[in-house]
N, C-alpha and C positions, 0 to 999 in steps of 0.2 A: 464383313460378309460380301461376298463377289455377288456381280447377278445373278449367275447362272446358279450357284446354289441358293440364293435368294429364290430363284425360280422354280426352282424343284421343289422348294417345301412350300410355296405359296402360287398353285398352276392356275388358282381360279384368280388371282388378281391380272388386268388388264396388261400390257405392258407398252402403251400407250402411256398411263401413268410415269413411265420411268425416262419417257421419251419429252414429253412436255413438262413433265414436274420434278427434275431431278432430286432436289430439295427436300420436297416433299417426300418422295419416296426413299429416300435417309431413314428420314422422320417416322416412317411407316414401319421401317426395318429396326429402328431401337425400340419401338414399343413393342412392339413384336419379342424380340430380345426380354423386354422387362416383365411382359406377361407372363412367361413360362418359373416365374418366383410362384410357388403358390400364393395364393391371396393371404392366406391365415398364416403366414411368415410376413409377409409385408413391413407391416406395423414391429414387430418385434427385431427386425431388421433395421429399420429407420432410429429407431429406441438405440440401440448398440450401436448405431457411427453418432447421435446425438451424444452418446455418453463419452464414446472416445474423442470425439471433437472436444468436448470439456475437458476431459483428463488431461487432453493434452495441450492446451492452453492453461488451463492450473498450472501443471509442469511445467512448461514456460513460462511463467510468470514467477513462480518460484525460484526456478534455476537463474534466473535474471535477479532476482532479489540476492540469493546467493554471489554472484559474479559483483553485485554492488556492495555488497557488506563485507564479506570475506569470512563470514562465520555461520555454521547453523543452530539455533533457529535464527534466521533474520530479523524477526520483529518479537517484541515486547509487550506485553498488555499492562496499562495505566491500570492501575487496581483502589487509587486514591484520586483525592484534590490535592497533594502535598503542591503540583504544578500549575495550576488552575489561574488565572488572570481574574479580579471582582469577586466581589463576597456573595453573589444572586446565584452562586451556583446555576450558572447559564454558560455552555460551551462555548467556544469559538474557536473559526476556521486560523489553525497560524499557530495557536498555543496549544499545550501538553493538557487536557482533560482526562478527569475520569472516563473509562470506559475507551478509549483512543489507544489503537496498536500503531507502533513506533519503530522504525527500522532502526536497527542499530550498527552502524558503521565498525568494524575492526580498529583498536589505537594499538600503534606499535612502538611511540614513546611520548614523551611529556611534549613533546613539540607539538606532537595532532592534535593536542587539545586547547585552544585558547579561552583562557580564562574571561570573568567578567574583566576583569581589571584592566586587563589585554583589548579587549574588544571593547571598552568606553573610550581608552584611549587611539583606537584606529579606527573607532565607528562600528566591529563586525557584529553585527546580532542574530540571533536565533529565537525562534518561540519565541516575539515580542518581547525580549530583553538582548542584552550583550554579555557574548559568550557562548562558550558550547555548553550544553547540556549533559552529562556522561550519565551512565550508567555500573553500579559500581558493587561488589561483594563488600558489605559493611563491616569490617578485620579484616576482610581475605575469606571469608568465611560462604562458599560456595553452596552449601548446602541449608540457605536461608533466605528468603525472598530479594531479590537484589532488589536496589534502590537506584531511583531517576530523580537527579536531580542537578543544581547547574554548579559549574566550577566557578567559584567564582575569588579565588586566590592561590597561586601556587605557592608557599613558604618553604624554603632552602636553608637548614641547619646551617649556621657560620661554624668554620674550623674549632671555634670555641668549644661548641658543643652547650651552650647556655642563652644561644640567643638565635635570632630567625632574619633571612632576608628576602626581598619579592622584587627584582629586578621590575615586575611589572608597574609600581609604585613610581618610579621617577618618571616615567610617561604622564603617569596620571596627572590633572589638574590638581593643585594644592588644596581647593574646595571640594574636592572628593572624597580625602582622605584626612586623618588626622589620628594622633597619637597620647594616651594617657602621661605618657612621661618626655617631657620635653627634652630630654635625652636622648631618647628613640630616633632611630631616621630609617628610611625606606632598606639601608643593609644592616638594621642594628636595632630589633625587634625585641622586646623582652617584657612589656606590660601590653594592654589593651591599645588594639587596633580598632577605628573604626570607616567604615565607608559608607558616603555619605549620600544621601538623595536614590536610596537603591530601587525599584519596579516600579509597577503601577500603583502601589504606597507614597514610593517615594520616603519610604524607611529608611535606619537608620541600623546597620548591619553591624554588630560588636563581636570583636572577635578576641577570645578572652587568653591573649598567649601563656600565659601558666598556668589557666587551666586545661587547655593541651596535653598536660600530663608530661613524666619524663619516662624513661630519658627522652627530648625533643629528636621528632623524627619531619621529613622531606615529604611533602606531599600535598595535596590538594584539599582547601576550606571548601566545603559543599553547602549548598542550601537551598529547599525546594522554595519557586516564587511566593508560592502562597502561606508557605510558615515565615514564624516572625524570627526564629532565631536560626543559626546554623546548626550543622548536625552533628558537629566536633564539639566535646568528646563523646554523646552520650547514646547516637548511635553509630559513631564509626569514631576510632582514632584518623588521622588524618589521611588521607586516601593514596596509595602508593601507586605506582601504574600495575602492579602485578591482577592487582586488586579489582580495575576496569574493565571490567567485559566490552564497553564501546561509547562511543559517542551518540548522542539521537539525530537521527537522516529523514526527515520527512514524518507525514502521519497519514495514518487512516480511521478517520473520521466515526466514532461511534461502533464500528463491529466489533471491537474486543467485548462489548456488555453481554453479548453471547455464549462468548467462554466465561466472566465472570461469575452471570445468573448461573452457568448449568454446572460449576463449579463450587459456589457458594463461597467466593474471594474476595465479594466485592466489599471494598474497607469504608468507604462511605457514599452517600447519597449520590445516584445515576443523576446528570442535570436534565431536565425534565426537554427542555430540547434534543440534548442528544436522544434520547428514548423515541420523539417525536419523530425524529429524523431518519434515524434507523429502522423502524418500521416503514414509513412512506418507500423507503429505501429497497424494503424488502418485499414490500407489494409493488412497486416497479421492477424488481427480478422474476416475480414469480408471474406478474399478468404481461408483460413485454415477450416472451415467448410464445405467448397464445397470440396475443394479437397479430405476431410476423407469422404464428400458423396458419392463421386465418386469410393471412394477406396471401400466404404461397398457396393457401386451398383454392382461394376464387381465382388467382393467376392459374393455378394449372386447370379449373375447371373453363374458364375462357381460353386460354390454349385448345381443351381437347373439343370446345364447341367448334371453334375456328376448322380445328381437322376435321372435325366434322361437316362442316360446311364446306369446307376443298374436296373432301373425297368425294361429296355429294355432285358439286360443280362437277369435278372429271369425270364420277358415271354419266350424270348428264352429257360433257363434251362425246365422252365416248360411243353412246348410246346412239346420239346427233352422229360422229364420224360413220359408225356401221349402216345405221339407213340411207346416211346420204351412196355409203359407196354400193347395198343394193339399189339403189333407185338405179346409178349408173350403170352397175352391171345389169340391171333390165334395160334399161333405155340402149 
């Protein structure tokens, strides 16, 4: 707004004001501007950019989950302990718990995934073990809760068509691994496999190659940390890549128990920390915005004390200017 129409719609302000307090008479000129809101919109106004400032942080937060995973929905809700680290059913920050939403990365073939076997022999771990973690339709079967849980052998049909091989296996320490039939070697598969020293058990992983079932097919031995046995055959034949919805990329701690309770999915006991956690969680979202209100209520009410107290000073200066300049036009 220019002076001069500043001036025509405000002819009782001073303009001495404008001359000594530039600044200030800005400041004079937006509020002036915000006044003309009615009051009884205010409130309803501030409500409507607070809601679209969320909207639109959700949306980006989302569309960035999106751009990382390559798939939607990007995350996962844990609906078990199948993953879970200790028998105290007690969460922790790093591992797959109940109630724990889980981004799940896009695989586009058998290389993306590194196996446990792979990852003992190169060090790489995930969720306090080694290996990736996948996520998986159990047959192929899309239309049935998928399953989380870690790869932890790839086996490769030999040309035979009667026996299995796991290039991962020759990496491996000799102490890791071992075999029912002394016959066997890491490309020439055909009784019971075993791996050895496996999680925070430190179990002892049997992998039963006949009963695999036939005809023997290419794919990945699964097994959640916290069960004792793998899940071939009896909730998946062996896992193909068609079959993988994704890899698990990170976690977020506790909020899936949300969607579980108001669902009624959750497959066993919430750990009594997570529950703790996520409340504390949820009364720090909901009283965190109050208190930044409160913090901008008394900042703008000491601001508008402040202009209060300059516009008071200026009438004063002004007051002071006008008598001194009658005194001299008498004198």
């Amino acid at each position: 707004m220019s002076y001069a129409s500043w001036k025509r719609s405000n002819p009782e302000t001073p303009a001495t004001i404008l001359i000594l307090y530039p600044v200030s008479a800005d400041s004079v000129v937006a509020e002036s501007e915000r006044s003309r809101v009615p009051k009884k919109y205010r409130g309803l106004l501030l409500l409507l950019r607070d809601v679209a400032v969320a909207a639109a942080l959700v949306a980006l937060v989302l569309l960035a989950m999106y751009a990382y995973t390559g798939q939607w929905p990007p995350l996962v809700v844990i609906e078990s302990n199948s993953m879970m680290h200790g028998e105290d059913n007690l969460s922790h920050i790093g591992t797959i718990d109940t109630g724990d939403l889980v981004l799940v990365q896009e695989v586009d073939s058998f290389a993306d995934v590194v196996t446990y076997t792979e990852g003992c022999a190169s060090g790489y771990r995930t969720y306090g073990d080694y290996g990736d973690v996948i996520v998986y339709n159990p047959n192929g079967n899309e239309f049935v809760t998928p399953i989380i849980h870690r790869a932890m052998i790839y086996l490769e049909v030999n040309p035979d068509g009667a026996s299995y091989r796991s290039e991962s296996l020759r990496a491996l320490p000799a102490v890791k691994w071992s075999v029912s039939n002394p016959l066997d070697t890491w490309d020439h598969l055909t009784d019971t496999l075993y791996i050895n020293n496996v999680g925070y058990t430190g179990s002892v992983v049997v992998i039963d190659i006949e009963g695999l079932g036939t005809p023997l097919r290419s794919g990945f031995i699964t097994k959640g940390d916290h069960n004792p046995t793998i899940d071939q055959p009896y909730r998946s034949r062996n896992i193909e890549l068609g079959w993988v919805v994704g890899k698990a990329r990170g976690e977020i701690p506790w909020f899936g128990l949300l969607k579980l309770w108001s669902t009624d999915t959750l497959r066993s006991n919430a750990p009594e920390n997570s529950v703790r956690n996520l409340w504390i969680c949820l009364a720090v979202i909901v009283i965190a915005p109050i208190l930044i209100d409160i913090g901008l209520t008394y900042r703008e009410k000491r601001k508008i004390a402040e202009k209060k107290a300059l516009s008071q000073k200026i009438a004063a200066r002004s007051s002071s200017d006008q008598n001194k300049n009658k005194e001299e036009e008498g004198g």
